[in-house]
MISEBA-209945 format. One record per residue (C-alpha): residue number from 1; x, y, z. Coordinates in Angstrom, 1 decimal, decimal comma, padded with zeros to 4 digits, always signed. Example, Ala and Ser with C-alpha at 12.3 -4.5 7.8 and 13.67 -1.06 7.14 Angstrom:
<nodes>
<node nr="1" east="+012,3" north="-004,5" up="+007,8"/>
<node nr="2" east="+013,7" north="-001,1" up="+007,1"/>
</nodes>
This chain:
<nodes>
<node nr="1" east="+051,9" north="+032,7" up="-070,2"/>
<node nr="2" east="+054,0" north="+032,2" up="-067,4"/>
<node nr="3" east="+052,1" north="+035,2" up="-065,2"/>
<node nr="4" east="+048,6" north="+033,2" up="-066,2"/>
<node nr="5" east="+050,1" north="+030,0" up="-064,6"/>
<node nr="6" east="+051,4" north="+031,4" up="-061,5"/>
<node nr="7" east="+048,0" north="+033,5" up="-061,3"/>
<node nr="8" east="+046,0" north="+030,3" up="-061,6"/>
<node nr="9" east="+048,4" north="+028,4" up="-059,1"/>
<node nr="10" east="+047,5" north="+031,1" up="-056,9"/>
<node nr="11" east="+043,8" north="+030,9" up="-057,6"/>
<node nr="12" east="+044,3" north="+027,0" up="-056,9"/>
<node nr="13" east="+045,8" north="+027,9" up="-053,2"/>
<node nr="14" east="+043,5" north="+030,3" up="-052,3"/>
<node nr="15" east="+040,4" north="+028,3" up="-053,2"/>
<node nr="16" east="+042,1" north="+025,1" up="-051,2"/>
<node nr="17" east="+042,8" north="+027,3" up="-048,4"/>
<node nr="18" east="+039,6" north="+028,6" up="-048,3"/>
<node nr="19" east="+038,1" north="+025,0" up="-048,5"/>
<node nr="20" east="+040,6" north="+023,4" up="-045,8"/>
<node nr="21" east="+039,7" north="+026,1" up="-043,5"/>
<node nr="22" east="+035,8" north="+025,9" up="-043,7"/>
<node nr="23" east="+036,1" north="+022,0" up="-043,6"/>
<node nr="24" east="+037,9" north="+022,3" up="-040,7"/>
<node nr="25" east="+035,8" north="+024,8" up="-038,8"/>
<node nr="26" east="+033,0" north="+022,4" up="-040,3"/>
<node nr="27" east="+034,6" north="+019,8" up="-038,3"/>
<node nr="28" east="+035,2" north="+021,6" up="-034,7"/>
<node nr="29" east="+031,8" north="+022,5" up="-034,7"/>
<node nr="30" east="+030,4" north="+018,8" up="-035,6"/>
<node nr="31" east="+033,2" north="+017,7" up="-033,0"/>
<node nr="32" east="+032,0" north="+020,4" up="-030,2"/>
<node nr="33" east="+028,2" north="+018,8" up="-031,2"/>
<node nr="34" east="+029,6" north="+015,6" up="-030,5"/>
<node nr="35" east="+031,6" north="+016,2" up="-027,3"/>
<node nr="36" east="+028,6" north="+018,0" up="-026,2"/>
<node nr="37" east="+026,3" north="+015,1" up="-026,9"/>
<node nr="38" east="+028,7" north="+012,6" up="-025,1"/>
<node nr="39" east="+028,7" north="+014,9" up="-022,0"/>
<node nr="40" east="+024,5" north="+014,7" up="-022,0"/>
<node nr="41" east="+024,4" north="+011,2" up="-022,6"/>
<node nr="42" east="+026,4" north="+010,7" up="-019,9"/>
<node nr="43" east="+024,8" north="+012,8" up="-017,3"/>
<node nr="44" east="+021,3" north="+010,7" up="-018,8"/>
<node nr="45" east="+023,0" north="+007,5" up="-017,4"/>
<node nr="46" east="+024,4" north="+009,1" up="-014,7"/>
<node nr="47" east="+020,7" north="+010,8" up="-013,7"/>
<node nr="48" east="+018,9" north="+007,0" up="-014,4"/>
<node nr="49" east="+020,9" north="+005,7" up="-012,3"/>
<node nr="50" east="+020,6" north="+007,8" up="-009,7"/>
<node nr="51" east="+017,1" north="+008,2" up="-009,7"/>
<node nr="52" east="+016,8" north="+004,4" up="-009,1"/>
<node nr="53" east="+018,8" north="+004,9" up="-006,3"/>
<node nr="54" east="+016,7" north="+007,4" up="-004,9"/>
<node nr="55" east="+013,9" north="+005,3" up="-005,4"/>
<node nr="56" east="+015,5" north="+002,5" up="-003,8"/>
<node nr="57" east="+015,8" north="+004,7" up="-000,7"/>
<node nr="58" east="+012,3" north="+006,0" up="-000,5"/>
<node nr="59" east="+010,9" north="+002,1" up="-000,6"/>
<node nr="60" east="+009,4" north="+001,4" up="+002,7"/>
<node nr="61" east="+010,9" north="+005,2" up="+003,6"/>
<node nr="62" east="+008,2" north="+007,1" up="+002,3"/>
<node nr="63" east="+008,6" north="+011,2" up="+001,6"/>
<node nr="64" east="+007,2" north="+014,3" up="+000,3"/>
<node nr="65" east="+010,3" north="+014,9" up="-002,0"/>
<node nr="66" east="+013,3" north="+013,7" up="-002,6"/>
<node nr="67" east="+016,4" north="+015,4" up="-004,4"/>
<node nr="68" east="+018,1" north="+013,0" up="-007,0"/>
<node nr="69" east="+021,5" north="+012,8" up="-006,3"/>
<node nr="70" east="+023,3" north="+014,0" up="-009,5"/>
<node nr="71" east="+021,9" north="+016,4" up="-010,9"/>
<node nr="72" east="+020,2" north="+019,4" up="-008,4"/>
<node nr="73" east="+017,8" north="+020,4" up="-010,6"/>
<node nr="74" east="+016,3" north="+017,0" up="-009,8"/>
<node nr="75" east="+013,2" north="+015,6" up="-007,9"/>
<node nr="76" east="+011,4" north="+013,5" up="-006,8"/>
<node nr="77" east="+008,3" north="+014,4" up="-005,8"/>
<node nr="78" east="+004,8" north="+012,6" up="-003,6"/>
<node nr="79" east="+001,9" north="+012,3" up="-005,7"/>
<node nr="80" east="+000,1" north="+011,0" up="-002,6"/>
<node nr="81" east="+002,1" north="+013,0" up="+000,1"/>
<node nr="82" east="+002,3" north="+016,2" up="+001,5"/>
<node nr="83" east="+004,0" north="+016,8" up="+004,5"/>
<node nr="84" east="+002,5" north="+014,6" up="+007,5"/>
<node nr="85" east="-000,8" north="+014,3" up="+005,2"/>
<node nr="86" east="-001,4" north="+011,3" up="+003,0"/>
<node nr="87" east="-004,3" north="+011,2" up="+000,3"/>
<node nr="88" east="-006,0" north="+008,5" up="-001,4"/>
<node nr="89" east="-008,7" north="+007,8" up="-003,9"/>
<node nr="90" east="-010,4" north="+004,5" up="-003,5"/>
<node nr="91" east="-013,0" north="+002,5" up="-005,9"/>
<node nr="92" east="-015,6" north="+000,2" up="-004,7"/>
<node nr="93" east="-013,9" north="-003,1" up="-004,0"/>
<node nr="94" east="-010,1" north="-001,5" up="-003,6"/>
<node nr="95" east="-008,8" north="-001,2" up="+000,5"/>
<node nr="96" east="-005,6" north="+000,8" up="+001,8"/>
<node nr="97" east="-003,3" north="-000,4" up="+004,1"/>
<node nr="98" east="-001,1" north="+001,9" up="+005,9"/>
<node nr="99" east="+002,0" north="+000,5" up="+008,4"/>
<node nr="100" east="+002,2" north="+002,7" up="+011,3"/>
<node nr="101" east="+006,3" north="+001,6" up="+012,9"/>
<node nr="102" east="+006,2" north="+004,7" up="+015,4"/>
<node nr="103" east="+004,3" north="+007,1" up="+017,0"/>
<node nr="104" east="+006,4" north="+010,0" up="+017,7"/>
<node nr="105" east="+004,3" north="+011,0" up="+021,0"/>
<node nr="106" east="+001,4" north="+010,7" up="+018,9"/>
<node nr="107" east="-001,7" north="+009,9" up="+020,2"/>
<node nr="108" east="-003,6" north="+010,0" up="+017,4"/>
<node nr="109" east="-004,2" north="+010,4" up="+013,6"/>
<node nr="110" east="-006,9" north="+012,1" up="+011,5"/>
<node nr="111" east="-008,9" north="+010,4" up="+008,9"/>
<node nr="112" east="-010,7" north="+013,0" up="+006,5"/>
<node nr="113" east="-013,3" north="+012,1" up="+003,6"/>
<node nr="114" east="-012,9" north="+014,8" up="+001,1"/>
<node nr="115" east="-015,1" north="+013,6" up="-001,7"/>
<node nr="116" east="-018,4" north="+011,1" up="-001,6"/>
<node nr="117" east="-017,7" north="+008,3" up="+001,2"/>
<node nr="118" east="-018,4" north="+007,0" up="+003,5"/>
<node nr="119" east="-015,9" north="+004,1" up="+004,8"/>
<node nr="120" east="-014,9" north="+001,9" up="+007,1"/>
<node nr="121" east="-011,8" north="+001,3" up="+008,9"/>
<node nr="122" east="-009,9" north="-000,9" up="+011,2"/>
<node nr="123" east="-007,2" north="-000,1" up="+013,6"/>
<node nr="124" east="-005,2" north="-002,7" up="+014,9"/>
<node nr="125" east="-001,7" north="-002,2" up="+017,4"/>
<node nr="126" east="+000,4" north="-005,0" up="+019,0"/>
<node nr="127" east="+004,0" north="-005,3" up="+019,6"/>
<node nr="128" east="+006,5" north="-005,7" up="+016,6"/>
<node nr="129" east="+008,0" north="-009,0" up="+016,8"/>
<node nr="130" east="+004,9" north="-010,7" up="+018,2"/>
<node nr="131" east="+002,4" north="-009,9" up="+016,2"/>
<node nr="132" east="+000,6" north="-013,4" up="+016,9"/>
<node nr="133" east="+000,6" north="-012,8" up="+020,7"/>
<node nr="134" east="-000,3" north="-009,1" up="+021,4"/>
<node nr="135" east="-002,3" north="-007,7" up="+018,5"/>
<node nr="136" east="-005,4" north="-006,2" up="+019,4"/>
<node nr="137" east="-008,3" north="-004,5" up="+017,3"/>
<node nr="138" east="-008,2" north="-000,9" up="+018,9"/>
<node nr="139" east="-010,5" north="+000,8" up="+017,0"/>
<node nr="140" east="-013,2" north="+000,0" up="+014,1"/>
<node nr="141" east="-015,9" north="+002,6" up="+012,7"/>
<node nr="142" east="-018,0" north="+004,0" up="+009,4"/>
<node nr="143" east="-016,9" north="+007,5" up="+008,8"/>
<node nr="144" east="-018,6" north="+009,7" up="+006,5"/>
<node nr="145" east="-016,8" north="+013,5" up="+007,5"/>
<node nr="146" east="-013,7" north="+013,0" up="+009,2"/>
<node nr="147" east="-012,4" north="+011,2" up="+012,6"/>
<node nr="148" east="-010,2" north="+011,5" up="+015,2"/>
<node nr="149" east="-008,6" north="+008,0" up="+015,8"/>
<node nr="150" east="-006,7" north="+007,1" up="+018,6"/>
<node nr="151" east="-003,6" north="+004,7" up="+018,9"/>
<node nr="152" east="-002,7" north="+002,8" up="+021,1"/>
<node nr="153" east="-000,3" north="+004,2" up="+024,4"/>
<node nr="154" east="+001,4" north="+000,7" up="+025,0"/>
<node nr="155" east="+001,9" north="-000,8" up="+022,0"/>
<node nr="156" east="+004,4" north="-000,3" up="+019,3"/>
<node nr="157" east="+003,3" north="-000,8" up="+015,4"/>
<node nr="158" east="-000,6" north="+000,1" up="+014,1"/>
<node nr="159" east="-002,1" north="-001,5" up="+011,1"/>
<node nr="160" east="-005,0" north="+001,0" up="+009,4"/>
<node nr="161" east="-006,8" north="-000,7" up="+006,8"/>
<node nr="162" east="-009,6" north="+001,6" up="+005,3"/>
<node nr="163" east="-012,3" north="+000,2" up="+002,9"/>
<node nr="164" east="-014,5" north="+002,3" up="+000,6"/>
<node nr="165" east="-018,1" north="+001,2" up="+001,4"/>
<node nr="166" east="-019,9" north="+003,0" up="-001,9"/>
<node nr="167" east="-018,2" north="+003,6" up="-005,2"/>
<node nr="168" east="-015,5" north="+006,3" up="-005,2"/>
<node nr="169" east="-014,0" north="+007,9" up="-002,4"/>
<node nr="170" east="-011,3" north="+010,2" up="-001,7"/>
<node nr="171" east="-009,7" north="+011,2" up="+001,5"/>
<node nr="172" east="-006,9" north="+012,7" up="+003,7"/>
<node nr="173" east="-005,1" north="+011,1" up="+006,5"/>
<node nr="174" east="-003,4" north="+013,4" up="+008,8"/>
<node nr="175" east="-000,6" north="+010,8" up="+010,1"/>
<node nr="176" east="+001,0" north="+013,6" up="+012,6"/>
<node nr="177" east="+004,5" north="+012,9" up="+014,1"/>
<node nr="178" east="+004,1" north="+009,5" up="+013,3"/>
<node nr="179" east="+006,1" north="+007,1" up="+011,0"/>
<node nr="180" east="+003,4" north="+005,8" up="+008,5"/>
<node nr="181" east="+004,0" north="+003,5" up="+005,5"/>
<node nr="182" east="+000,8" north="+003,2" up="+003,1"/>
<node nr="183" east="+001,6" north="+000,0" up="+000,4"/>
<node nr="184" east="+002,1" north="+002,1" up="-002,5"/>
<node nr="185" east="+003,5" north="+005,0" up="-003,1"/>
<node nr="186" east="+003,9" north="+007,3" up="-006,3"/>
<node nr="187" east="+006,6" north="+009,8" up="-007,1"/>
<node nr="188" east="+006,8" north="+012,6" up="-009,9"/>
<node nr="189" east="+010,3" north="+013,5" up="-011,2"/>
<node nr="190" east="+010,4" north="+017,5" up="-011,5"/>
<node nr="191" east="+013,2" north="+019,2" up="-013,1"/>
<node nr="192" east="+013,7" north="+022,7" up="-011,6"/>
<node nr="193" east="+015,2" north="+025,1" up="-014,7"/>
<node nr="194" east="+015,8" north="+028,8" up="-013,4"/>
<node nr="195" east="+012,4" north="+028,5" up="-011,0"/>
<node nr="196" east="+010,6" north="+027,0" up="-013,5"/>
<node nr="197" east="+009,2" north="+023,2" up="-012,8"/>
<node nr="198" east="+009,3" north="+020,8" up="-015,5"/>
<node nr="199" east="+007,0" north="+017,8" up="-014,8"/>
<node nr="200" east="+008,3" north="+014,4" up="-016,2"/>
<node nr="201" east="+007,9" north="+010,9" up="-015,3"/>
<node nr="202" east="+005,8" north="+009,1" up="-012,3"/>
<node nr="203" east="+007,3" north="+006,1" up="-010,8"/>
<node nr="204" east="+005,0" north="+003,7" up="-008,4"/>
<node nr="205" east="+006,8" north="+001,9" up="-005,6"/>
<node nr="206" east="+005,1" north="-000,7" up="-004,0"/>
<node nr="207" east="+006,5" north="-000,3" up="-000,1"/>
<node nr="208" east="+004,9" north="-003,7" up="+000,7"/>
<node nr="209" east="+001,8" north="-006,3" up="-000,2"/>
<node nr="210" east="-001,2" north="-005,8" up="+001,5"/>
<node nr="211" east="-002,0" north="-008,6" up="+003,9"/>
<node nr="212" east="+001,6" north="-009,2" up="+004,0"/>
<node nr="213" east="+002,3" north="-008,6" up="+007,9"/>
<node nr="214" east="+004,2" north="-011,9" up="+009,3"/>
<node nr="215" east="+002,1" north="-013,4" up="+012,4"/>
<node nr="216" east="-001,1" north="-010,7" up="+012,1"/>
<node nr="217" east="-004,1" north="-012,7" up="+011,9"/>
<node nr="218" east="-006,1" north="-009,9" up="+009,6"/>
<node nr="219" east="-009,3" north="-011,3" up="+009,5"/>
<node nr="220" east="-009,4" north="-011,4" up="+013,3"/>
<node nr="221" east="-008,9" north="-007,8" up="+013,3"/>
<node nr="222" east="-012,1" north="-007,6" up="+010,9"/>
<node nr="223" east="-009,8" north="-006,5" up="+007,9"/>
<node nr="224" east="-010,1" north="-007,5" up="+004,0"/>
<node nr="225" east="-013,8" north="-009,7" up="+005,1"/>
<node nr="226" east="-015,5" north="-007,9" up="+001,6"/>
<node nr="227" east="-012,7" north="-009,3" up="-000,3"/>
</nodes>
């Protein structure tokens, strides 16, 4: 009787051992899960925050990409920008207006129509700071191919404002050396795993209002009469 007790005593211990140590293993693995999840949730916050930052940077700074900050396996790439080349798609009442704050011994830039067309475009120059004073029209035109416009030699900032003149058009503008802001702008976030390129989110930054130049009289320059 005695042996049958100390045998079931022993049972008893064994199975409570057994259960304490799968509970517990149990547990470190729900804790590593947990841990694990804590460390991700934080590079999430740390990642959102930093790809508003990078945003931030590229408004009114526009750039083909961008690396976010945090994490290196983060992007931020141009939907409308590659390299010196800016592309646009325009409907039959919609205009484009791009800023151009320097030349960089640019003398001109290149307008291409890549799909249907034509349009029309306006370039403006004067000085920046006295817009009222020194802005001239320098060049106006219908172009159904592509153009060669010229920019001014004297003067400092350029306003381009192309409008669509049938019902869709798309187009390249080769902007060169110089520094050229269009009013929108739209970036993909790409997540770069071991070569391969994950394609998430796209984020539209308005760089500035159209018509929104202090002191440039735009309908002097011919610009935004359709509209």
């Amino acid at each position: 009787m005695q042996q049958n007790k100390k045998g079931s005593i022993l049972l008893y211990v064994l199975l409570l051992s057994s259960f304490l140590i799968l509970f517990f293993v149990s547990f470190q693995g729900e804790l590593e899960k947990m841990l694990e999840w804590a460390d991700a949730s934080e590079q999430n916050i740390r990642d959102i925050s930093s790809i508003q930052d990078t945003l931030a940077l590229l408004k009114g700074a526009p750039s083909a990409t961008k690396p976010v900050d945090s994490n290196d396996a983060l992007s931020l790439v141009s939907v409308n920008q590659s390299g010196t080349v800016f592309t646009g798609s325009l409907g039959g009442s919609g205009s484009q207006e791009y800023w151009i704050t320097s030349t960089g011994w640019a003398t001109s830039i290149v307008l291409d129509i890549a799909l249907w067309g034509p349009v029309s475009y306006h370039l403006a120059a004067f000085n920046s700071g006295s817009e009222a004073i020194t802005s001239i029209l320098i060049s106006s035109g219908v172009i159904g191919t592509n153009s060669v416009i010229n920019l001014s030699p004297s003067l400092d900032t350029h306003i381009l404002v192309i409008d669509p003149l049938g019902t869709y058009v798309q187009y390249a503008l080769d902007t060169k050396t110089t520094t050229t802001i269009p009013s929108s702008s739209s970036y993909r976030l790409e997540r770069d795993t071991n070569g391969y390129t994950e394609e998430g989110w796209v984020y539209d930054i308005v760089n500035f209002k159209q018509r929104s130049r202090t002191g440039f009289d735009y309908g002097k320059m011919g610009m935004y009469l359709k509209e």
